[in-house]
C-alpha positions as CSV (number, residue, x, y, z in Angstrom):
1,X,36.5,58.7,55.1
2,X,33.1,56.6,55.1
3,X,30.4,58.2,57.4
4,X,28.7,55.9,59.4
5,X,24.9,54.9,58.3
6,X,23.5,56.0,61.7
7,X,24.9,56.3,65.1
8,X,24.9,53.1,67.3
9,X,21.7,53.1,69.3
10,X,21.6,51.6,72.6
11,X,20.9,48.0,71.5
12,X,24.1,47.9,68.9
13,X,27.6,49.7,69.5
14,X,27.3,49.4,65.3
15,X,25.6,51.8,62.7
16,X,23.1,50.7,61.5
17,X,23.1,49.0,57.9
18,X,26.7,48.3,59.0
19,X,29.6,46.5,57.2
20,X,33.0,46.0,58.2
21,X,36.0,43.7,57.4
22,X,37.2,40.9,59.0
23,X,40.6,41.6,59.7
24,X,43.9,40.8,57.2
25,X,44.6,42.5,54.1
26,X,47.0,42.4,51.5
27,X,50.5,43.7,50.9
28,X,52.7,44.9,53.2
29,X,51.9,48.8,53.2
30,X,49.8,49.6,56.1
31,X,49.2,53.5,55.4
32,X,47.7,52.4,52.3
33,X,45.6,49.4,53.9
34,X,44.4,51.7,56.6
35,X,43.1,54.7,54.0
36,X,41.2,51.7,52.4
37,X,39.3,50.4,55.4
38,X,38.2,53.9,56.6
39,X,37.4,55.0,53.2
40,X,35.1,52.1,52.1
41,X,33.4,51.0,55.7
42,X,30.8,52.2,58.1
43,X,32.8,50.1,61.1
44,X,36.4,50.0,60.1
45,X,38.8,48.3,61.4
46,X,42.7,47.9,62.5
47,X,44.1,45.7,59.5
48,X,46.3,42.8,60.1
49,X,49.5,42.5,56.8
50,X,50.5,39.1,57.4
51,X,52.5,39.6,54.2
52,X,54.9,41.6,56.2
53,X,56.5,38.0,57.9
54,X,56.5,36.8,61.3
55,X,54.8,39.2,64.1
56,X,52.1,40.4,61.6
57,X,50.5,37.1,61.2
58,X,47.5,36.6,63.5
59,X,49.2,34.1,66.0
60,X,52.4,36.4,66.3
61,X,50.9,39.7,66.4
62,X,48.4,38.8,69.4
63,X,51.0,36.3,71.3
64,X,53.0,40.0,71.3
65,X,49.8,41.0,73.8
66,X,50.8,38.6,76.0
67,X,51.7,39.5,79.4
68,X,54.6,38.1,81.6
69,X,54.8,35.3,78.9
70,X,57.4,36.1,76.0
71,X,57.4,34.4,73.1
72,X,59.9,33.3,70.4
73,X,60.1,32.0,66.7
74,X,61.2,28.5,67.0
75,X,61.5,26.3,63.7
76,X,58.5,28.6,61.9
77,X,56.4,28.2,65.3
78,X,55.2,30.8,68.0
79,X,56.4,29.3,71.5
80,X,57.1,30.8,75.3
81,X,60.4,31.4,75.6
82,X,62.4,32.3,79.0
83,X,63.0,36.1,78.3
84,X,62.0,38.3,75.3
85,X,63.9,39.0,72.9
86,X,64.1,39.9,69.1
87,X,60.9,37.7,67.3
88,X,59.0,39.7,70.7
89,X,60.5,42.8,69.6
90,X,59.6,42.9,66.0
91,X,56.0,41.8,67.0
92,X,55.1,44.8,68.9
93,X,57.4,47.1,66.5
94,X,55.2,46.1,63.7
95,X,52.0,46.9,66.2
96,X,53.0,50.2,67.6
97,X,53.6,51.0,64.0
98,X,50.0,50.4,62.9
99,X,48.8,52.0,65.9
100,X,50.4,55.2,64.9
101,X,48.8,54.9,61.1
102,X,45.7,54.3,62.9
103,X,46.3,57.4,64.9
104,X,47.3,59.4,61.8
105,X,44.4,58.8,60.2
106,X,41.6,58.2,62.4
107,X,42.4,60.5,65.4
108,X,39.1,62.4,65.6
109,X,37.2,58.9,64.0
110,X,33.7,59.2,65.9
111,X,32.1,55.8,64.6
112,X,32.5,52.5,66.1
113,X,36.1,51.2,65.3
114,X,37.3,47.3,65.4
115,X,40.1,45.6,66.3
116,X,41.4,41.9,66.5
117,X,43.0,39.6,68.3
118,X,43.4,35.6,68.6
119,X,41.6,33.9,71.2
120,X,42.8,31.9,74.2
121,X,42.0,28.6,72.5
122,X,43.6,29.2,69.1
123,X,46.4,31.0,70.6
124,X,46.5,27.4,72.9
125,X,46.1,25.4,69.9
126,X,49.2,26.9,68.1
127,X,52.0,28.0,70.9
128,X,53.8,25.4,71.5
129,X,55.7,25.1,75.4
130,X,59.1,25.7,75.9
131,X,59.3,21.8,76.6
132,X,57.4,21.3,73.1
133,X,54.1,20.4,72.1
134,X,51.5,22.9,71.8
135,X,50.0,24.8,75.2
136,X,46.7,22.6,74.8
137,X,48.3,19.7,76.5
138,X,48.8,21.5,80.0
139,X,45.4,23.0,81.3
140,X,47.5,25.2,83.6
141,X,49.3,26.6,81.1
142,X,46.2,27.2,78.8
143,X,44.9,29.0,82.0
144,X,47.8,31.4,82.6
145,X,47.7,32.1,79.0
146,X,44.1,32.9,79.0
147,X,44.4,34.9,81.6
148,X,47.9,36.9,80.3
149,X,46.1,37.6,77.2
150,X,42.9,38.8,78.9
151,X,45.6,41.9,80.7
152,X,47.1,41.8,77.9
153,X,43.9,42.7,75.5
154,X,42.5,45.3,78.8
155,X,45.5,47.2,78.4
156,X,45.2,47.3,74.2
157,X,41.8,47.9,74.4
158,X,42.9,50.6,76.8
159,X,45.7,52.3,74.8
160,X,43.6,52.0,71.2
161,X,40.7,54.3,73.2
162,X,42.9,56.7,73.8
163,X,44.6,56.9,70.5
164,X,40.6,57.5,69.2
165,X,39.3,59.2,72.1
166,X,35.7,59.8,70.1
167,X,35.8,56.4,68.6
168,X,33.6,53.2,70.1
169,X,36.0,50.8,70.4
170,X,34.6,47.3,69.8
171,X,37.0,44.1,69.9
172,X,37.0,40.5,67.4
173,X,38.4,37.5,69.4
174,X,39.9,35.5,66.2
175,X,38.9,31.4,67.1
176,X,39.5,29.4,64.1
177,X,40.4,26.3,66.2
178,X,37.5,26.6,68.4
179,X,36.0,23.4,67.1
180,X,38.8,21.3,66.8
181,X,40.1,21.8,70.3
182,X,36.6,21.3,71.6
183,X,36.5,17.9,69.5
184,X,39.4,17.4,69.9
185,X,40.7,17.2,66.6
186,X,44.0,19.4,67.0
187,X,46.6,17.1,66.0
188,X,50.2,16.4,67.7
189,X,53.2,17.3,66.2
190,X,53.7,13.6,65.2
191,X,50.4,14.2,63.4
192,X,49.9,9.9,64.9
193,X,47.6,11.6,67.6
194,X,45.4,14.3,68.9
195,X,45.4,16.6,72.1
196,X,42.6,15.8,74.7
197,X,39.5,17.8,74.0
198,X,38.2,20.8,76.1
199,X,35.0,20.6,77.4
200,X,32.6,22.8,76.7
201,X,32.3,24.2,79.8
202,X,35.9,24.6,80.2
203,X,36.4,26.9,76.8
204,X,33.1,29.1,77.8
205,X,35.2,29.9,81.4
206,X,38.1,30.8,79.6
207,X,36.3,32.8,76.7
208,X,34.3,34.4,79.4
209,X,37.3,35.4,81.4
210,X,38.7,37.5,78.6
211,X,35.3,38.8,77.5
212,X,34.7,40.0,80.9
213,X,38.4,41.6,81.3
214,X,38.1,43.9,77.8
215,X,36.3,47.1,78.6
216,X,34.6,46.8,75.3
217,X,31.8,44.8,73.4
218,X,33.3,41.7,71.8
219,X,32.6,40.1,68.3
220,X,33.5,36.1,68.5
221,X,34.9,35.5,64.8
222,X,34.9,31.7,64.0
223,X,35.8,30.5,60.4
224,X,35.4,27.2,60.3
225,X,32.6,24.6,60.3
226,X,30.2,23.6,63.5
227,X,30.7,26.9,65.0
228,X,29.7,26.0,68.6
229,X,27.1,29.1,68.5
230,X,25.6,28.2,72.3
231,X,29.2,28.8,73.8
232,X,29.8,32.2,71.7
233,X,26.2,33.3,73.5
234,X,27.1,32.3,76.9
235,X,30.8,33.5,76.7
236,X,29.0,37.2,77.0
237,X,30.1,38.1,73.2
238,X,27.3,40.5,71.2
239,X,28.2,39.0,68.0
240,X,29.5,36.0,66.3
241,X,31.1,36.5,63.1
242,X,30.5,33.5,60.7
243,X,31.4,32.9,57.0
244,X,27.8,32.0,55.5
245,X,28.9,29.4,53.1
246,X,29.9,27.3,55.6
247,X,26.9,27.2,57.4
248,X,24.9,23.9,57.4
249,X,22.2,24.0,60.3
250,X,19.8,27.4,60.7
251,X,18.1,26.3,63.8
252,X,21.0,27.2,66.2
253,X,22.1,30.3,64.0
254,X,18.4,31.5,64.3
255,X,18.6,30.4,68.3
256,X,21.9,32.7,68.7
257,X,20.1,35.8,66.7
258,X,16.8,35.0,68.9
259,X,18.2,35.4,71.7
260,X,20.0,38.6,71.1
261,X,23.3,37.8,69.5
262,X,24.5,40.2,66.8
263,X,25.9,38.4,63.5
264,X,28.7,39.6,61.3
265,X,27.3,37.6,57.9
266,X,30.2,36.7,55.5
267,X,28.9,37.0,52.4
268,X,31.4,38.1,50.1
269,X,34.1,35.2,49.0
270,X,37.4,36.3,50.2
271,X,38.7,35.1,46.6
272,X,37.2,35.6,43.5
273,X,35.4,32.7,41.7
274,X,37.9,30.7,38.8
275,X,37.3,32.1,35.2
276,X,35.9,29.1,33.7
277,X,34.5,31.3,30.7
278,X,31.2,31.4,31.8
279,X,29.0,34.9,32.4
280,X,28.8,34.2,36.1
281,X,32.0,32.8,36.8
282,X,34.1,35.7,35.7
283,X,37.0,36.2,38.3
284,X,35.4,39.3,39.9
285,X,33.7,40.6,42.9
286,X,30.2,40.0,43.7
287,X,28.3,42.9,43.2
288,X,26.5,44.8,46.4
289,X,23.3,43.5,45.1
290,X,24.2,39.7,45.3
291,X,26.0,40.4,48.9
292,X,22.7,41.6,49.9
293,X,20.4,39.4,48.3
294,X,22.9,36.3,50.2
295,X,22.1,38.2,53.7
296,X,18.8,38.8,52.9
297,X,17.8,35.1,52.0
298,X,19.5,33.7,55.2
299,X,17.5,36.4,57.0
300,X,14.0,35.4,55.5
301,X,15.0,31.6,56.2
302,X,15.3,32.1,59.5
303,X,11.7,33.8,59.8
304,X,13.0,37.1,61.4
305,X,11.1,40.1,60.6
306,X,13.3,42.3,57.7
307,X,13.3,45.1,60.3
308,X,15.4,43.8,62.4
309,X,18.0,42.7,59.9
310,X,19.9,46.1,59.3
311,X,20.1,46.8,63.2
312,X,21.5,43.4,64.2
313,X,23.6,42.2,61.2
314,X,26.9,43.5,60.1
315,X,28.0,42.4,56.3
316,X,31.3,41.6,55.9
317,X,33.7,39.2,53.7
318,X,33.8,35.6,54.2
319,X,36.9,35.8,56.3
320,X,40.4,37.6,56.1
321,X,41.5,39.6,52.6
322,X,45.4,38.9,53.0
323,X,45.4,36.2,50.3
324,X,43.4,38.7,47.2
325,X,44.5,41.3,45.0
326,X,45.0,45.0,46.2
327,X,42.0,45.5,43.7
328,X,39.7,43.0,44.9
329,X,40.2,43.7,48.3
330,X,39.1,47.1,47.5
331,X,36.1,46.4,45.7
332,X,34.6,43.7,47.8
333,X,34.9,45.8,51.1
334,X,32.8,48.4,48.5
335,X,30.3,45.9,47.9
336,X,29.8,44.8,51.5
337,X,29.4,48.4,52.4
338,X,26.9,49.0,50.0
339,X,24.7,45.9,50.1
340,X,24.6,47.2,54.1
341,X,23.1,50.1,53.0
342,X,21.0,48.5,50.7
343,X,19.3,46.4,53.5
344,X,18.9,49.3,55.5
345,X,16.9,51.4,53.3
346,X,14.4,48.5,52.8
């Protein structure tokens, strides 16, 4: 098992020179997925198999959290349904499972340990009512699910601590929609028309309300473009988790990191490049070095001194691993590891 770098200090609940992954991996064997997260990364982390069907897939999986508000496979869609029943069932059997793996394994874990979870707004932007159309179309409805998945997540949060009773639990809100539903871009099921945007002041309530509820730091993890990086700050996250390559404007990155926000960088493709024949287009991995030298650039472009870097920024893959090879998985988790340790011993 990978030792932690150096304890969290007060300012971080991270090591140091941390890296961690983002959440999915692949295949379907979760003992095996498990041994790879805690043997390659400082912060590891519960993985997600979305290979595995329906009720390991992101939406699935944290709609199982839900409280008072069951849910049900309907034409290949998460919806509330009027009791629970199997697709409900199968959810949480799949997450008790990993739990117990996690359990196995990393019982007497003492490092800071990560789990995930959809947010309100993605999980709004993809459960559709039991009337149809998804939950973004009702405000009341996006409300009681925000606030079902807020017990829902207190009572996880709760249960994971005292599976790892030395471990600092730390929790990723998964919002991949976040900018579509706040520009309103999430598209009816007609696909002729969009749902109403949510203002901005709406979505911080609501992200706020869960933060709050979670007796444990929370990572905002947005993979998408126009991450809205003054909402993540004033939700009460102490991170956002970005993929780099998708970033087009520093000013309110370095604004966020200014003011105290942590950043999880994604700086290792979840994919490897296409072999075009070429020496640096090769089909494999980046190597530690490169990982680092990507954080480390954005870093000096932002004007912050290098000694900050290795407290406040986590390295981590681009996004979720569920869609690479077993091997490359592997070996870019090993490189974001190490390229964390490289920047702390500068």
């Amino acid at each position: 098992m990978a030792e932690p770098v150096r304890e969290p200090g007060p300012a971080w609940p991270w090591p140091a020179g941390a890296a961690s992954g983002i959440g999915s991996m692949p295949g379907s064997d979760v003992a095996e997925a498990q041994r790879v997260v805690l043997g390659e990364l400082p912060v590891p982390h519960l993985p997600e198999l979305p290979a595995r069907g329906p009720g390991a897939d992101l939406v699935g999986r944290s709609a199982g959290l839900l409280v008072e508000l069951p849910v049900e496979l309907y034409a290949a869609r998460w919806r509330i349904a009027g009791r629970p029943g199997r697709d409900l069932r199968r959810a949480l059997d799949l997450l008790e499972r990993d739990l117990d793996q996690m359990t196995e394994q990393a019982g007497e874990f003492t490092g800071t340990f990560k789990i995930q979870a959809a947010g309100p707004l993605t999980l709004a932007a993809e459960i559709e009512l039991p009337v149809g159309g998804r939950m973004l179309r009702d405000p009341g409805a996006v409300r009681e699910l925000t606030e079902s998945l807020a017990e829902g997540l207190r009572g996880h949060v709760a249960q994971v601590r005292r599976r790892l009773p030395r471990a600092t639990v730390l929790l990723q809100l998964d919002e991949p929609a976040l900018p579509a539903v706040l520009a309103g871009r999430v598209r009816t099921e007609s696909g002729l028309g969009a749902y109403r945007a949510v203002e901005s002041g709406t979505a911080t309530g609501l992200l706020r309300g869960v933060v709050s509820a979670v007796d444990a730091p929370v990572v905002l993890h947005c993979c998408a473009p126009d991450v809205p990086l003054d909402l993540i700050r004033a939700s009460g996250a102490v991170a956002v988790a970005l993929d780099l390559a998708l970033l087009d404007r520093l000013d309110p990155v370095g604004e966020a990191i200014d003011a105290g926000l942590g950043l999880f960088a994604g700086a290792a493709p979840t994919l490897p490049p296409p072999d075009r024949g070429g020496p640096s287009s090769n089909g494999r991995a980046p190597s530690s070095a490169q990982v680092a030298d990507r954080v480390r650039q954005l870093w000096d472009r932002l004007g912050f001194p290098r000694a900050r870097l290795a407290e406040q920024v986590v390295v981590t893959p681009a996004c979720g691993l569920a869609g690479a090879t077993d091997d490359y998985a592997r070996t870019v988790l090993t490189a974001c590891r190490d390229a964390g340790r490289r920047l702390a011993e500068e």
